[in-house]
N, C-alpha and C positions, 0 to 999 in steps of 0.2 A: 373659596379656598378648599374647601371640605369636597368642593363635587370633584375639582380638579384632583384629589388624593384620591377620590374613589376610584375615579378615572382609570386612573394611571396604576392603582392596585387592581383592577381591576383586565385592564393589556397586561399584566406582569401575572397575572395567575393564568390568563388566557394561552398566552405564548408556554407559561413553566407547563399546563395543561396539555397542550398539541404535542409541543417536545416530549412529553411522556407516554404516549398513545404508543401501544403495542405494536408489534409489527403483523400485518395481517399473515392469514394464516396459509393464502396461496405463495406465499415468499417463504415461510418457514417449510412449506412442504415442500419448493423445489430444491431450496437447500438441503434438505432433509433426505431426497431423493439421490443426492449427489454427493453427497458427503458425511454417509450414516456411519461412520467411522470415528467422527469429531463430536468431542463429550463436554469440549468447554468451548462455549461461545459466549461474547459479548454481543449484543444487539444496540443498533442506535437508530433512530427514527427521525430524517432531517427533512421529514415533512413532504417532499419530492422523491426522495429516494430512503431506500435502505443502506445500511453496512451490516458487515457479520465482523467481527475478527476472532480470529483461532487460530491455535499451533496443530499445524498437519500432522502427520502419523511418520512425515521424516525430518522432524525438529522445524519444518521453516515455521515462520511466523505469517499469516495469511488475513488479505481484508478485499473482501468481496460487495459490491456495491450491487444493488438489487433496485429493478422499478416497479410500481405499486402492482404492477402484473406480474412478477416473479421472474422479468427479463435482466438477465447478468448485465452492467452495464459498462464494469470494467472488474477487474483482479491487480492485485499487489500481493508480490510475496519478496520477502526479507531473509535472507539466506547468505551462506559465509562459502567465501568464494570458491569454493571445493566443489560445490554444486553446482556451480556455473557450469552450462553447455560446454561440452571438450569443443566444438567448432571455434564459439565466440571466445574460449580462455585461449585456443591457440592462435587466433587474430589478435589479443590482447597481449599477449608474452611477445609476440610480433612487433607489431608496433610502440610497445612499452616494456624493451627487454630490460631484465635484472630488478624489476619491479613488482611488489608480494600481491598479491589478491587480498584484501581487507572483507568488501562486503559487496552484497549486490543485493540493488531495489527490482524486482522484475513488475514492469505494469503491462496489462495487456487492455486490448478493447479491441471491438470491431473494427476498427483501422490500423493497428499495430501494435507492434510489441517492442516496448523498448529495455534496456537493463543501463541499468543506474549501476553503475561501478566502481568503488572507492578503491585504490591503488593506496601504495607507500612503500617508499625508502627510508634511508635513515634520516634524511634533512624534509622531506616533504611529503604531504597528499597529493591524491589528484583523484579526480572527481572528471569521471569520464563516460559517456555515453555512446552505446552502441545501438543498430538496432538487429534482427534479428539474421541481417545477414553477412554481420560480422563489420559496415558502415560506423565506424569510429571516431570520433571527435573528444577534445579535451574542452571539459565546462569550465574546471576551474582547478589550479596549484595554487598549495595552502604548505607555508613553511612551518614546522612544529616548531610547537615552544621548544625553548633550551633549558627546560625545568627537571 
């Protein structure tokens, strides 16, 4: 019974260990190279890959994933719908007339760039996706509470 507790404290300080290991320092430099502007970061270390997350220098909220080589692997930025692309806001007023801009997820990666777009009126959300060249689909309408 005892070997099996050591065991198992033992995986569990190992794993808390890895999880805690720094991020090496070819990652911090190319961030470093690319956004010497940004003064508050988190870092997190998921063993495969890195994250950063930060607020840009025009409010958005920003989370950049990095590989152990300091290759970007993808971006997310969190941003209020003002900042949306004038292209994609005016396929969106298009397609979804009379309806407010809330927020918008932007991910990118080597293969595309998508924007997560939360919509509302006075009775509902909508949860809609475009992709970069204005390609629109509805994910999902959500009726608000009556509270």
């Amino acid at each position: 019974m005892k070997k099996i507790l050591v065991i198992c404290l033992a995986a569990i300080l190992t794993t808390a260990a890895a999880s805690a290991d720094p991020v090496n320092e070819k990652v911090l430099q190319v961030f470093a190279a690319s956004f010497p502007e940004v003064q508050q970061t988190t870092w997190y270390n998921y063993g495969t890959y890195y994250a950063v997350y930060f607020k840009n220098t025009d409010g958005s909220k920003c989370r950049i994933e990095y590989d152990p080589d300091g290759n970007i692997m993808s971006t997310t930025r969190y941003y209020s719908g003002e900042a949306l692309s004038p292209f994609i806001r005016a396929k969106v007023s298009e397609k979804f007339p009379g309806k407010q801009l809330f927020g918008v997820t932007e991910v990118s990666s080597a293969d595309e760039m998508v924007y997560h777009i939360v919509l509302e009126d006075e009775k509902n959300w909508y949860n809609i996706k475009s992709d970069a060249t204005g390609s629109i689909s509805l994910e999902k309408k959500m009726v608000k509470s009556e509270n």
